[in-house]
C-alpha positions as CSV (number, residue, x, y, z in Angstrom):
1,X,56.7,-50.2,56.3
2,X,56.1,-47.3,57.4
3,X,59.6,-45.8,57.5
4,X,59.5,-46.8,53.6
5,X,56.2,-44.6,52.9
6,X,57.6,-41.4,54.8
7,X,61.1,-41.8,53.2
8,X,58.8,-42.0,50.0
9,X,57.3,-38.9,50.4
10,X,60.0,-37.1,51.6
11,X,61.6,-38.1,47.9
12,X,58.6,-36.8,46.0
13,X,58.7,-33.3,48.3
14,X,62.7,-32.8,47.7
15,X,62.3,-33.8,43.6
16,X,58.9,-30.8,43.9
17,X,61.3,-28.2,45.6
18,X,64.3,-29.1,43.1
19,X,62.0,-28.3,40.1
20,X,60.5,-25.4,41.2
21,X,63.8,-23.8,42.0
22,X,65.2,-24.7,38.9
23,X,62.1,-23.1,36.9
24,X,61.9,-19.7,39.0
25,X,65.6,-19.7,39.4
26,X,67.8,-21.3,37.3
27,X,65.6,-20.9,34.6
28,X,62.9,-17.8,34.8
29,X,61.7,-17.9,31.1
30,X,59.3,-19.9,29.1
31,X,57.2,-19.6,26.0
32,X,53.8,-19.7,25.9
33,X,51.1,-19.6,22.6
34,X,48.1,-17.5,22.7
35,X,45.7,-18.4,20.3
36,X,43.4,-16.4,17.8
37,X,43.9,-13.1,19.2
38,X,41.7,-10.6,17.8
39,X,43.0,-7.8,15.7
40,X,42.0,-4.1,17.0
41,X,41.8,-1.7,14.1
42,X,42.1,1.9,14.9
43,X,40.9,5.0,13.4
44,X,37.7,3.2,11.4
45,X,36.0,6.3,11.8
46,X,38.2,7.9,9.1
47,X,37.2,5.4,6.3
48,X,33.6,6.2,7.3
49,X,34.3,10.0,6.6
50,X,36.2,8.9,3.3
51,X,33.3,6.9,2.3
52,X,35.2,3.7,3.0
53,X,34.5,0.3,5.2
54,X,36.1,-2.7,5.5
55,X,34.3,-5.9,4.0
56,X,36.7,-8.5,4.5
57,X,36.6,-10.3,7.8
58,X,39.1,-9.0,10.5
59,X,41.9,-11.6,11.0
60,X,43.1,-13.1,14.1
61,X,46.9,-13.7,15.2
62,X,48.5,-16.3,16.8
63,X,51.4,-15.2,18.9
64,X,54.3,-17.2,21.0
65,X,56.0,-15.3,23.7
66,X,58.6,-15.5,25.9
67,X,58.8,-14.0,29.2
68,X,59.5,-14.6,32.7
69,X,56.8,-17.6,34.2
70,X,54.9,-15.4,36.2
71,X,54.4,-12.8,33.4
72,X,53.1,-15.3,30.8
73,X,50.4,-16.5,33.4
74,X,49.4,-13.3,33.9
75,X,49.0,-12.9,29.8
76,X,45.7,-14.0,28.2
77,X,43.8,-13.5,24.7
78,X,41.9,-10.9,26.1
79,X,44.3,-8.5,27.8
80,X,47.0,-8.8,24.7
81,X,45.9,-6.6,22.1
82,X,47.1,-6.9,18.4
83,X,46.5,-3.1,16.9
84,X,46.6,-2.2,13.3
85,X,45.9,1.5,12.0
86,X,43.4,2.3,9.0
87,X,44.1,6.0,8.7
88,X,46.8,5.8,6.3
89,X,43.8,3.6,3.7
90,X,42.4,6.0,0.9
91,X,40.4,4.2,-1.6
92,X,39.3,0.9,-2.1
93,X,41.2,-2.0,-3.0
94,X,43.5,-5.2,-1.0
95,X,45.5,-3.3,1.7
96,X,48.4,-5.2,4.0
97,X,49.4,-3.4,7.7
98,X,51.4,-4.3,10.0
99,X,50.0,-4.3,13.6
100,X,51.9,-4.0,16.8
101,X,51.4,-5.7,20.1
102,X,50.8,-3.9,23.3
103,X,50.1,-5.8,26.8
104,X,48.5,-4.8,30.2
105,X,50.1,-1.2,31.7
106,X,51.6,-3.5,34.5
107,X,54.1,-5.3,32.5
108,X,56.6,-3.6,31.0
109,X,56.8,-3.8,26.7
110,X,60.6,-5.1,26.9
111,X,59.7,-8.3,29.5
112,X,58.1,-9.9,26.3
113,X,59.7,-10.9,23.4
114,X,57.5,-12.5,20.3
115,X,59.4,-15.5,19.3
116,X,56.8,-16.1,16.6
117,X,53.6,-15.3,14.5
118,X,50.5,-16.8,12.9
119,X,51.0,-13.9,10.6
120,X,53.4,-11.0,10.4
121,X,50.9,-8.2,8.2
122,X,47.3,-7.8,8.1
123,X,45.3,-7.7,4.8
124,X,42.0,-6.0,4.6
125,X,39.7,-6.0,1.7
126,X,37.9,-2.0,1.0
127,X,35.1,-0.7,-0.7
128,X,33.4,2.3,-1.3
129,X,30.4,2.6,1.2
130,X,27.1,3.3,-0.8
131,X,23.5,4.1,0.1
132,X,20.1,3.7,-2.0
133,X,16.4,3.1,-1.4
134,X,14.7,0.3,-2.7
135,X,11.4,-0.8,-3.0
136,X,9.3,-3.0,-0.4
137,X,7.8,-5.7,-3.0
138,X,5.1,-7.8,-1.6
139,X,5.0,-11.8,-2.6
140,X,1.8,-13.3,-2.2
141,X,3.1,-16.7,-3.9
142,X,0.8,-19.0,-5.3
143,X,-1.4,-18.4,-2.0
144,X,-5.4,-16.5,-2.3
145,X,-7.6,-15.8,-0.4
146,X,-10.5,-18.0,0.2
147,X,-13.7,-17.9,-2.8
148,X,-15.9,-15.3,-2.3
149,X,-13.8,-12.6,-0.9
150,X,-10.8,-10.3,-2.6
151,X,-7.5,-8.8,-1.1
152,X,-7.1,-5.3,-2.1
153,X,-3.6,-5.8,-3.4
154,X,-3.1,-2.3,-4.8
155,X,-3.9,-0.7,-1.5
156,X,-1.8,-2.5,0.1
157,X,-0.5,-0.3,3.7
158,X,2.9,-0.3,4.3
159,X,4.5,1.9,7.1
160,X,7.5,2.6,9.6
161,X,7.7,4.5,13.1
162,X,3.9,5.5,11.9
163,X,4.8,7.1,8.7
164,X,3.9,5.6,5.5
165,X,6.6,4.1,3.7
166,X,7.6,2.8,0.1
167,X,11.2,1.9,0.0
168,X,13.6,1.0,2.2
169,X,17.1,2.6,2.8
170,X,20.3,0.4,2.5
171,X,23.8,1.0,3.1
172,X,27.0,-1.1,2.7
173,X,29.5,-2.0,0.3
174,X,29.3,-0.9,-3.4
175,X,29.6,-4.8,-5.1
176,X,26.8,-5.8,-2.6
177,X,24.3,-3.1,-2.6
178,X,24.8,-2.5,-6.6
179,X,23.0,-6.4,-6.7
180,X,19.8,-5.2,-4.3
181,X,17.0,-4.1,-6.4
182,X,14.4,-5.0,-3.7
183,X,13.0,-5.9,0.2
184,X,10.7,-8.7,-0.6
185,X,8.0,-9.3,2.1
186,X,6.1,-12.6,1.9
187,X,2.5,-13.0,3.0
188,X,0.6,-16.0,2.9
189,X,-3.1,-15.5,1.9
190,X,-4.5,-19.3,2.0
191,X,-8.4,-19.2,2.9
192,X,-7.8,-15.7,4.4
193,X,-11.1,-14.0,4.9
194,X,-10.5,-11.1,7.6
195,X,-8.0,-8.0,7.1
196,X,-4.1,-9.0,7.4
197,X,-2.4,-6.9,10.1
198,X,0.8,-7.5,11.1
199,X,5.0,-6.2,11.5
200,X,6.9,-8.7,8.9
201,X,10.4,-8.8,8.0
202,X,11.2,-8.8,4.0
203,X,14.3,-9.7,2.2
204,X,17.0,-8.1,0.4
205,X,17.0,-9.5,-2.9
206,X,18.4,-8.8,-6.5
207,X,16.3,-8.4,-9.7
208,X,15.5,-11.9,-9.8
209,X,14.1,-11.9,-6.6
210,X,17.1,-14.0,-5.5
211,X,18.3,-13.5,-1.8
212,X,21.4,-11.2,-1.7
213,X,23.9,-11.5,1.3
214,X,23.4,-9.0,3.0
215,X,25.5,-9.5,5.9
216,X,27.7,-6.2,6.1
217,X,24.4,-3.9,4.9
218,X,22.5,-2.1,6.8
219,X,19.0,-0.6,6.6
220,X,16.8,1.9,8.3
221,X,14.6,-0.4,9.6
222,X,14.5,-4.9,9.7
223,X,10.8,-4.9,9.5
224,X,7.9,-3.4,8.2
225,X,4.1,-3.1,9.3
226,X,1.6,-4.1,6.7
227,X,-2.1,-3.7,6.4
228,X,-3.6,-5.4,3.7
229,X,-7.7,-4.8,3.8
230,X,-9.7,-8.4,2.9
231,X,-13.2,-8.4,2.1
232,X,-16.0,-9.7,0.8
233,X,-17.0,-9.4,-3.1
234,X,-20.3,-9.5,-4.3
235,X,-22.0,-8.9,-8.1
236,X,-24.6,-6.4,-7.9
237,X,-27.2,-5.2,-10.3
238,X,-27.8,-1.8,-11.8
239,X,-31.6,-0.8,-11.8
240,X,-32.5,2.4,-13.5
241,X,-35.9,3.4,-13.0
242,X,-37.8,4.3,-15.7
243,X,-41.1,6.8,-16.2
244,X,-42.9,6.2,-19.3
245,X,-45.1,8.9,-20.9
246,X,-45.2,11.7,-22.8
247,X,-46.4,9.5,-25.6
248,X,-43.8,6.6,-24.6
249,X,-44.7,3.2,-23.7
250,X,-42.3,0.4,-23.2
251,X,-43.5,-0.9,-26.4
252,X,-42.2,2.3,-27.8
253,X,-39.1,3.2,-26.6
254,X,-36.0,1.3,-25.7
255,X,-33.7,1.8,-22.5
256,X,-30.4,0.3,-22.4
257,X,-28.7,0.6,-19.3
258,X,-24.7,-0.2,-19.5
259,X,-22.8,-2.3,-17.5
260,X,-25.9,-3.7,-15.7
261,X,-24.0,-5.0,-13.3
262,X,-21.1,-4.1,-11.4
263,X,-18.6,-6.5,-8.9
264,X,-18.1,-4.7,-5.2
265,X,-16.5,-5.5,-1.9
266,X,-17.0,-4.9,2.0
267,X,-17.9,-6.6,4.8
268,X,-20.1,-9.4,5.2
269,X,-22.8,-6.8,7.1
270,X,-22.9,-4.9,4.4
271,X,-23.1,-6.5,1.7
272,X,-25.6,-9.4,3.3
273,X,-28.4,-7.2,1.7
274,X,-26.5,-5.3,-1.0
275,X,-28.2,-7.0,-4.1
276,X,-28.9,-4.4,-6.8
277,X,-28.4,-0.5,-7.0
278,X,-30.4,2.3,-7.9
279,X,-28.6,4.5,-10.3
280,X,-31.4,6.7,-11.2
281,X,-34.3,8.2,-12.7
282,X,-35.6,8.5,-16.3
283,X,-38.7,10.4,-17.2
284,X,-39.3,9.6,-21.0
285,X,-42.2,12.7,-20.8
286,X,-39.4,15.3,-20.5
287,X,-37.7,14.1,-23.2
288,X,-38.1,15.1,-27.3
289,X,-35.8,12.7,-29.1
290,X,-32.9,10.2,-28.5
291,X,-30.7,10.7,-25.9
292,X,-27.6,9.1,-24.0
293,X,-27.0,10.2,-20.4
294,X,-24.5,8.8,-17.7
295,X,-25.5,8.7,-14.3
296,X,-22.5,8.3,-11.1
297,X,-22.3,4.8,-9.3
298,X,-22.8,6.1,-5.7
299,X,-22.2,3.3,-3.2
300,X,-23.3,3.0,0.2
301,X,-20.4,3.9,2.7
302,X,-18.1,0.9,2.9
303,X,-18.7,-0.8,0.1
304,X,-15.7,-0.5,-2.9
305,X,-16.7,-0.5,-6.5
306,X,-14.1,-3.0,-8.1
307,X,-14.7,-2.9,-11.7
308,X,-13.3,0.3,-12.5
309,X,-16.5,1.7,-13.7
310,X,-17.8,4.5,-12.1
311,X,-20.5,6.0,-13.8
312,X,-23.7,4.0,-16.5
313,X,-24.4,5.1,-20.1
314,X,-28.1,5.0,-20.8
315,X,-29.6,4.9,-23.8
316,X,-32.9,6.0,-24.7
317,X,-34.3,5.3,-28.4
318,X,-37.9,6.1,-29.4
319,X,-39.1,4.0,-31.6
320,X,-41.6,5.4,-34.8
321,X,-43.0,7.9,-32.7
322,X,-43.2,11.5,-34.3
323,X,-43.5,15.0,-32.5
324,X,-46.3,17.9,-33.4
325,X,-45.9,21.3,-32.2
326,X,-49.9,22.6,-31.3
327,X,-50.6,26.0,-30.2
328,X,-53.7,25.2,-27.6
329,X,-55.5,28.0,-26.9
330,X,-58.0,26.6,-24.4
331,X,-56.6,27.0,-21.1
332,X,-58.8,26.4,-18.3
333,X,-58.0,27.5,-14.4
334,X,-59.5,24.7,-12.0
335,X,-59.4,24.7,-7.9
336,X,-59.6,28.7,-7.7
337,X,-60.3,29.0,-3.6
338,X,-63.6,30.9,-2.9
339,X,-63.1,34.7,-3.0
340,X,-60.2,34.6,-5.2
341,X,-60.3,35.6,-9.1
342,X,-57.9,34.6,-11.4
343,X,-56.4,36.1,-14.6
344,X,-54.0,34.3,-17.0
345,X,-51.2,36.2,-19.3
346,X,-51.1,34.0,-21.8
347,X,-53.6,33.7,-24.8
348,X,-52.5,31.0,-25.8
349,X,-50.1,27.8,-24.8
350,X,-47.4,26.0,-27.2
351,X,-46.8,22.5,-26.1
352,X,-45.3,19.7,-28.4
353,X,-47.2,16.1,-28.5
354,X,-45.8,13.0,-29.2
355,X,-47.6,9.3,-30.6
356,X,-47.7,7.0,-33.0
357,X,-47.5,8.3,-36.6
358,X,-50.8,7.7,-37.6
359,X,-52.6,9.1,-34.1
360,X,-50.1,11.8,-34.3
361,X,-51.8,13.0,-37.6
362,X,-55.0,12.9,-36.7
363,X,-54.4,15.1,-33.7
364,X,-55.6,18.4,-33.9
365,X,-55.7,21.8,-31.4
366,X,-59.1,21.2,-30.6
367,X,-58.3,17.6,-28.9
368,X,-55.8,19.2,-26.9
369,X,-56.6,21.7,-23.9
370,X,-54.3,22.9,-20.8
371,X,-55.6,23.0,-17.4
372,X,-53.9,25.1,-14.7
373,X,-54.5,24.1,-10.8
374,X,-54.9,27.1,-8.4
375,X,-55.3,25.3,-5.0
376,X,-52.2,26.9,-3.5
377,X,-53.0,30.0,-5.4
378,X,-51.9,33.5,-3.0
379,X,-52.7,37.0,-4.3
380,X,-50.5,38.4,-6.6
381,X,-48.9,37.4,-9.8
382,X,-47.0,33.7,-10.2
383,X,-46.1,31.3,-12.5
384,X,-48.5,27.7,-12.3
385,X,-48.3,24.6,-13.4
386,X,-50.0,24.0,-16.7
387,X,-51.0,19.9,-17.8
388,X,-51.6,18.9,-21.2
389,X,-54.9,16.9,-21.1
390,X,-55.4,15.2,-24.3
391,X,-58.6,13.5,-25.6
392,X,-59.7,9.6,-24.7
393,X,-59.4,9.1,-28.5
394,X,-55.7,9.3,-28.2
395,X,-54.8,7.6,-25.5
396,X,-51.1,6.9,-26.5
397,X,-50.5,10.5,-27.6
398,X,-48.6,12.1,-24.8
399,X,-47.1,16.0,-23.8
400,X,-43.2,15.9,-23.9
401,X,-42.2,18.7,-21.3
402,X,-43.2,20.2,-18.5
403,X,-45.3,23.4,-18.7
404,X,-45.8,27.0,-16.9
405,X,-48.4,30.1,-17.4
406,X,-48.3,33.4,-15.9
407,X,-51.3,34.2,-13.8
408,X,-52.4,36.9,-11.5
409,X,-54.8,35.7,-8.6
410,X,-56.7,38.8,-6.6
């Protein structure tokens, strides 16, 4: 039995030996296929200079050699390299090359033969390279914030490397970037209530807002940092406050303030307390007739007016009251400090009165006099403060303007 197994093996060691000598001697060549080699273009550069790239994809070849044994196992995908030349490629269009094959420095070019091909040219598709800008368009969807606050859309911060940008540069063949009209970013604003922060990426996308393929474009940046400010909004009311006299009483003149009420944002410190707003101040006694004024909106620091309003029209109407001019001759010094004298210029004092018609008619000079107070009096001459004191009688008759009289106090 055991004779039988060792002249066994001695069979299988002979039948080994005869096959390998007849495969390295006898018969030194074989073929071998290498698969999906990739294609090695030369000179690209050039059809960047010409304003030129390539938007096809780059074929691969499929090659059978034949060679000596030990040659072809030294031969991979990766060490044979397929090389086609670009330089000769001038405008765009379908262009065919050929390609030749070169192989490790170690084996010599003539050891190899191709006995066949996958393909024998290689056909590239060209266009003319193109560059634009485009805007950064923000989609907010269907999506708001949540009630009682506003996102301040048209302030929206976009920016890049710290600089504030707009639009984003893209590059790549004419057909696709012709299409791109826009980077669309998408932000999500359900129930926000604090400021959005944040880098995003956007999408190319064509005038539709459809996504373009964008595959062989490039851009000067793939994202974009956005700050969009969310705050709290608030109605407020406009409060003007009014001085009545000089004849006017709210049953005679009307004040209209317009808007009376304006919508603002800010934080929720901020505007907590933020109910109405002080626009100004109307003395009626310095006015003589009618009169429309506008007064600023100045907010507190923070707070955003968001109506688009910034100043109030007020109105003032006086309502069948008349005016008298009365030249008052009794003008009367009181509060003169001890030791001081006094001496005023004038003989006599115009002031103009306003009331109700009838009262207004009844007046005379002699129910009118001016008094002129001299407690901060100094030595020398000055002009004082003079007040219109009309009689008890006529109690709705008012002075419209404010008064002065030269004096000199020794």
């Amino acid at each position: 039995m055991k004779k039988k197994l060792l002249a066994v093996l001695l069979s299988a060691v002979v039948a080994f030996g005869l096959w390998m000598y007849v495969i390295t001697v006898v018969n030194p060549e074989s073929e071998k296929t290498y698969y999906d080699i990739p294609v090695v273009l030369q000179n690209k550069d050039i059809l960047t200079e010409r304003g030129l790239m390539i938007v096809s994809d780059v074929p691969t070849v499929t090659l059978v050699l034949k060679s000596e044994r030990t040659i072809l196992n030294s031969l991979n995908e990766s060490n044979i390299n397929v090389i086609a030349n670009v330089a000769n490629i001038e405008k765009p269009g379908n262009h065919t090359l050929t390609y030749t094959i070169a192989y490790p420095g170690n084996i010599p070019p003539n050891s190899v033969s191709t006995q066949s091909s996958s393909t024998d040219l290689i056909t590239l598709k060209i266009e003319n390279k193109v560059r634009k800008s485009v805007p950064v368009v923000i989609d907010y969807g269907e999506t708001a914030v949540q009630e009682g606050y506003i996102a301040d859309k048209k302030n929206v911060q976009l920016s890049y490397n710290e600089a504030a940008i707009s639009h984003i540069e893209v590059s790549g063949p004419e057909s696709v970037i012709g299409q791109i009209h826009k980077a669309v970013i998408s932000v999500d604003l359900t129930n926000q209530t604090k400021t959005i922060v944040g880098q995003y990426q956007y999408t190319l996308c064509n005038e539709a807002g459809e996504p373009v393929d964008a595959e062989k474009v490039t851009t000067n940046t793939e994202s974009v940092n956005l700050s969009l400010k969310i705050e709290r909004v608030k109605e407020i009311a406009l409060n003007l406050e009014v001085i009545y006299g000089g004849g006017a009483t709210e049953q005679t003149a009307v004040v209209t303030v317009d808007p009376t009420q304006i919508q603002v944002s800010g934080s929720d410190q901020l505007l907590e307390k933020l109910d109405s707003l002080t626009i100004g101040t109307v003395n009626l006694s310095e006015m003589l007739e009618d009169t429309t004024l506008t007064f600023p909106i100045i907010l507190p620091e923070g707070v955003t007016n968001r109506t688009g309003v910034e100043q109030v029209s007020v109105e003032v109407k006086f309502l069948q009251l008349m005016t008298k001019t009365l030249n008052i001759k009794t003008i009367t010094p009181v509060n003169v400090p001890d030791g001081m004298t006094v001496k005023i210029s004038a003989q006599a004092l115009q002031v103009i009165v306003r009331g109700q018609t009838q009262m207004i008619n009844a007046l005379t000079e002699q129910d009118v006099s001016v008094v002129v107070d001299f407690s901060q009096a100094q030595p020398g001459t000055d002009l004082y403060v003079a007040t219109v004191v009309i009689g008890d009688a006529f109690a709705n008759v008012g002075a419209v303007g404010t008064y002065q009289v030269s004096a000199t106090v020794k």
